[in-house]
C-alpha positions as CSV (number, residue, x, y, z in Angstrom):
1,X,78.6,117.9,106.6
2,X,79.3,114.7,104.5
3,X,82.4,113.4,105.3
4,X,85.3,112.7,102.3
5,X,85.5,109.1,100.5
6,X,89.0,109.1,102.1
7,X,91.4,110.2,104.0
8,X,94.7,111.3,102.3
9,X,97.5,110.8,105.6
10,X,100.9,112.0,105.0
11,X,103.3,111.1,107.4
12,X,106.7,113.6,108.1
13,X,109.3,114.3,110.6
14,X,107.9,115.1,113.8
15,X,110.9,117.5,113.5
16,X,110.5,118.5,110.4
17,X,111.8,121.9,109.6
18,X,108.6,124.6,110.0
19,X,109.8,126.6,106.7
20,X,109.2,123.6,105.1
21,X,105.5,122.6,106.8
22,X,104.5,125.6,105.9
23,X,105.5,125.5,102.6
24,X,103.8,121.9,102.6
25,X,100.8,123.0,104.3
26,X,100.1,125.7,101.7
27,X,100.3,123.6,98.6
28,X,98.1,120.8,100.2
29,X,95.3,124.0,101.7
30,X,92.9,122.6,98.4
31,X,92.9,119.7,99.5
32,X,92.4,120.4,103.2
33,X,88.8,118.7,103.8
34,X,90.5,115.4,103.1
35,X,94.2,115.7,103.8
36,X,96.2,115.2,107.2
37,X,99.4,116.0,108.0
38,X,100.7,113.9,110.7
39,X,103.8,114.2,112.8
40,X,105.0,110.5,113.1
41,X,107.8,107.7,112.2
42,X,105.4,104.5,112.3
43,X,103.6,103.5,109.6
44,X,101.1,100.4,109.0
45,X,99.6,98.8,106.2
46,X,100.8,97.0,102.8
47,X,103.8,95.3,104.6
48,X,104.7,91.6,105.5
49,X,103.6,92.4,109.3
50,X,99.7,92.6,110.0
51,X,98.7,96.1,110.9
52,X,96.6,99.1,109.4
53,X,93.3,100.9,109.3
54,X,91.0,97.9,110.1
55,X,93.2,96.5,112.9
56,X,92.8,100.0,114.6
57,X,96.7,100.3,114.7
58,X,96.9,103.3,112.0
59,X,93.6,105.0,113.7
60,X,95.6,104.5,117.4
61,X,98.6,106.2,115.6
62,X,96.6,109.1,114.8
63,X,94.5,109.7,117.9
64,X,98.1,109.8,119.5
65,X,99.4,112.2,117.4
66,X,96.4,114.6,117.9
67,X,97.0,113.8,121.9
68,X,100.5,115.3,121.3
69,X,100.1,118.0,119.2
70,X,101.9,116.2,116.2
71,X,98.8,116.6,113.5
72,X,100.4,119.8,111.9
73,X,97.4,120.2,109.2
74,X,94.7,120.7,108.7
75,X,94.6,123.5,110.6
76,X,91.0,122.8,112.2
77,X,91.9,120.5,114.4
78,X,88.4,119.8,115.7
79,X,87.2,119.3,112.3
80,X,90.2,117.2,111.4
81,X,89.7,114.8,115.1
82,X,86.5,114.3,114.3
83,X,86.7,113.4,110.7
84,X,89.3,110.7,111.9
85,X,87.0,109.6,114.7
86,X,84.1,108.8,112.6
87,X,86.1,106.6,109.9
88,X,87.9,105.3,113.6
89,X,84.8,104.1,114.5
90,X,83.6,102.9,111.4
91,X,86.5,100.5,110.7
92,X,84.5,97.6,111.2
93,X,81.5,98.1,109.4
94,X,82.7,99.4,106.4
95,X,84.7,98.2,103.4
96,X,88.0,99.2,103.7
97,X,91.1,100.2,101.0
98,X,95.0,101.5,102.2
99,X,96.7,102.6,99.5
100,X,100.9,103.2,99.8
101,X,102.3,105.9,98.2
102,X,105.9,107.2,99.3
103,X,106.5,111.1,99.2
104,X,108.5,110.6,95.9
105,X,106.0,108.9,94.2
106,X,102.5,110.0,92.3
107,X,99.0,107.6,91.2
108,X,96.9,108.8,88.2
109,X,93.6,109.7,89.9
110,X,91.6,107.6,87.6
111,X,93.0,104.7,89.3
112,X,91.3,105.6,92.4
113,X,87.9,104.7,90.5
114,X,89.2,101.4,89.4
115,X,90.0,100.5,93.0
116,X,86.1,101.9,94.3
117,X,84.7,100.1,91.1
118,X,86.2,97.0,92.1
119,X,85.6,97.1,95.4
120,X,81.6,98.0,95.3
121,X,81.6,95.0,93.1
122,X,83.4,92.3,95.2
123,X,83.8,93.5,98.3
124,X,80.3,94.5,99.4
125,X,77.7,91.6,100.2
126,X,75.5,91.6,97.3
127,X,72.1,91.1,99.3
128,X,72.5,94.5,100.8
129,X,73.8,96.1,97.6
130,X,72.2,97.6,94.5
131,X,75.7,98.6,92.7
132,X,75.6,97.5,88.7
133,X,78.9,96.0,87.8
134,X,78.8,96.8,83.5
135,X,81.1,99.5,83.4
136,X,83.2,98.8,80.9
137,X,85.6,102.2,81.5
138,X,86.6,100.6,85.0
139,X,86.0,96.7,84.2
140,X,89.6,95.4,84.2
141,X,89.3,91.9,82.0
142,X,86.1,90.4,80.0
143,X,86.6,86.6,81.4
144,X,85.7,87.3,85.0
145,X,82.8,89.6,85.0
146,X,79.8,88.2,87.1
147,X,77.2,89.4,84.3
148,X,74.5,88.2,81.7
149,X,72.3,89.6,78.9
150,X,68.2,89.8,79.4
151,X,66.8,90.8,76.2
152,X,62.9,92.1,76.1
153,X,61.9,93.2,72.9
154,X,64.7,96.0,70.9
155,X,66.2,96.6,75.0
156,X,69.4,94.9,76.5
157,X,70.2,95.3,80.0
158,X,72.9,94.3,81.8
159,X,72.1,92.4,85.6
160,X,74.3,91.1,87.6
161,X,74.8,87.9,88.8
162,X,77.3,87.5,91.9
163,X,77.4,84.3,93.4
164,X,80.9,85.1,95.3
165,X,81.9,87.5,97.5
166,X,85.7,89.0,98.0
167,X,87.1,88.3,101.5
168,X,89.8,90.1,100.8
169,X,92.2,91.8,96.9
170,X,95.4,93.5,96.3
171,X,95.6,96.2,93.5
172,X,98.7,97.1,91.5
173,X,99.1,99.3,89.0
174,X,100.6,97.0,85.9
175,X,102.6,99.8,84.1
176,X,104.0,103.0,85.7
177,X,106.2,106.0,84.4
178,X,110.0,106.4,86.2
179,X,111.8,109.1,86.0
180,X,115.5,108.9,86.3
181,X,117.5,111.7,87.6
182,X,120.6,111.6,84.9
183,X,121.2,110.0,81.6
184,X,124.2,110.0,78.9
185,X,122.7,112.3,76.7
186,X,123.0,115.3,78.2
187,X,125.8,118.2,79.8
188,X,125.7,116.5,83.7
189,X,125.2,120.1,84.8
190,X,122.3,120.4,82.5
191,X,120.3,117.4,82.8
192,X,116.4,116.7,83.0
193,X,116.8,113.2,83.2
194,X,114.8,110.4,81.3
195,X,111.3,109.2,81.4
196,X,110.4,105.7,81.2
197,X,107.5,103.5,80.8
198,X,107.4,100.1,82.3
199,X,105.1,97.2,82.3
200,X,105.6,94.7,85.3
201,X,105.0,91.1,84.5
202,X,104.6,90.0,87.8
203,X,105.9,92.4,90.5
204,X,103.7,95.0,91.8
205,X,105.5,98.7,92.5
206,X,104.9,100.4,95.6
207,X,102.8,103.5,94.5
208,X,99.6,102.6,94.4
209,X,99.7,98.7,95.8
210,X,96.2,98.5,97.4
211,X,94.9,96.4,99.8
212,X,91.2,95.9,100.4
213,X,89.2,94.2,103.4
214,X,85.3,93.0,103.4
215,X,83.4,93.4,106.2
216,X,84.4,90.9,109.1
217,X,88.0,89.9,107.5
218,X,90.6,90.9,110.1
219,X,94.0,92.2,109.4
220,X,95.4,89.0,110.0
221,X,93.3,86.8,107.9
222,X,95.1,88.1,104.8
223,X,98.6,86.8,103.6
224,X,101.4,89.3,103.7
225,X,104.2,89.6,101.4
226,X,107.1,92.4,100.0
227,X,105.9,94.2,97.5
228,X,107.6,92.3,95.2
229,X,106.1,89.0,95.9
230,X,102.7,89.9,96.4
231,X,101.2,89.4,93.1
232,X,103.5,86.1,92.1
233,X,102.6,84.5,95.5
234,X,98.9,85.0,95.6
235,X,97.7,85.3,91.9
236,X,100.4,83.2,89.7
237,X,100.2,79.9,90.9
238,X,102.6,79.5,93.7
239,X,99.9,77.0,94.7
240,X,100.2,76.5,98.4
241,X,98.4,73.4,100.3
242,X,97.1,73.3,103.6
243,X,97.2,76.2,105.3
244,X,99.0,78.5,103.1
245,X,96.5,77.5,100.9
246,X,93.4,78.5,102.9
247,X,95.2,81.5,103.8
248,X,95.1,82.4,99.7
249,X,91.5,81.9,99.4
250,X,89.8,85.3,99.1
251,X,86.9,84.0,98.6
252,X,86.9,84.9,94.5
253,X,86.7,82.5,92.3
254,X,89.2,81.8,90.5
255,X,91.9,82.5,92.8
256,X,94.2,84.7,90.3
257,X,91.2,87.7,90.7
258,X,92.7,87.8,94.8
259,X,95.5,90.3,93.8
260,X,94.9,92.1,90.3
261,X,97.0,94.1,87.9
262,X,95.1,97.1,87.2
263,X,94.9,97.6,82.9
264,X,92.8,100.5,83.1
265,X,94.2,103.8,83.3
266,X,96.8,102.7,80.6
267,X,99.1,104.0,83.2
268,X,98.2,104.4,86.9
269,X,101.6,105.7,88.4
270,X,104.8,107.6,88.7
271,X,108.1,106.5,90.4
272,X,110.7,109.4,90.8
273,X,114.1,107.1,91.5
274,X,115.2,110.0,93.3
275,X,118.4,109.7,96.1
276,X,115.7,109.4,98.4
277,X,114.2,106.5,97.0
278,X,114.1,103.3,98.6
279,X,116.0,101.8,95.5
280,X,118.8,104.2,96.0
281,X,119.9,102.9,99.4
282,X,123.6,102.3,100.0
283,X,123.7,104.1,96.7
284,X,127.3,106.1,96.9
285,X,127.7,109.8,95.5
């Protein structure tokens, strides 16, 4: 059996209510080949502290779960343990992408092919590659593409020319859709709320803020920020010296293709500013 391009890991309550897992587990049974459902309060990844799938933190997180009976789908276990073993043990040979999404939140699938695009293009060594980078559907900007024109007779080809490779890139999607709960133009007790579109200039939202290692870059190598900062630190000129400056270096050149607002889908997510919504806290009813 071929394994999944990734792993789709949903944290919940340890003690969450069964009624609901069940309910859970039955909407996510199409999806079961790829999806776990993991008892657990710890998360890694796409945070200011170091820690996540490379690292082995996130992979440790889940071998206990399974120890303690806490993986509450898919139902196979033994298919699901070693599914999660093999991508365990293949943290360090292969590229690697963690992508945050919070239970309130959704990410236009098409984004997901921006992020492999990308990363087949700037995160794999070229010399043991053959991937074509001229996709225009998933190319994000025309000034940085590594590309040139060889014309033989009525043909044109596209080849690629990489000099570079990417140490390291943030993703963020650059305009979302939010849904409010409430506005002023409806009955309170009959309200479906408002639907807004939003471009960020230079803060990247949570739902879909990806984080992608080479081969042989460490979890530690790459600088950590809120979600908030991470795009104006590393890609709008905060120009650090020194270390910090180093530490900004992914290896692309020039420096603002390290973190990158996605263009393409027009829209990549969804925020639901529900009351469980991290923007809602201290929020009184």
């Amino acid at each position: 059996m071929v394994d999944p391009l990734f792993l789709w890991i949903i944290k919940v309550d340890p003690n969450l209510d069964p009624a609901l897992l069940e309910e859970l587990n039955a909407v996510l049974e199409p999806v079961k080949r790829y999806t776990l459902v993991v008892g657990s309060n710890t998360n890694y990844g796409i945070g200011i502290k170091p820690g996540g799938w490379r690292d082995g933190q996130s992979g440790n997180n889940l071998m206990e779960a399974f120890q303690m009976d806490r993986v509450f789908f898919p139902r196979d276990r033994q298919y699901a343990f070693d599914m999660v073993s093999r991508a365990y043990a293949a943290r360090l040979d292969r590229v690697v992408l963690e992508t945050r999404l919070d239970a309130d939140d959704a990410i236009n699938i098409s984004y997901f092919s921006v992020l492999y695009y990308t990363a087949l293009k700037d995160l794999v060594n070229y010399r043991i590659s053959d991937f074509l980078s001229n996709d225009d559907e998933f190319e994000q900007t025309t000034d940085d593409r590594a590309t040139r024109k060889q014309r033989n007779g009525k043909q044109e080809s596209m080849l690629r020319i990489k000099e570079v490779q990417a140490k390291w890139i943030y993703w963020c999607p650059h305009r979302h859709i939010q849904w409010n709960p409430s506005t002023s133009f409806y009955d309170p007790n009959n309200d479906p709320g408002m639907l807004s579109v939003f471009e960020s200039p230079n803060v990247c939202v949570t739902p879909g803020l990806t984080l992608g290692l080479a081969v042989g870059t460490n979890e530690t190598d790459v600088p950590r920020y809120e979600h908030t900062h991470v795009y104006w630190e590393i890609s709008r000129g905060n120009f650090k010296t020194g270390e910090l400056e180093q530490q900004h270096d992914c290896g692309l050149i020039p420096t603002t293709r390290c973190a990158v607002f996605v263009e393409k889908p027009f829209v990549s997510a969804f925020r639901s500013r529900a009351m469980t919504s991290a923007g809602e806290l201290r929020c009184t009813i």
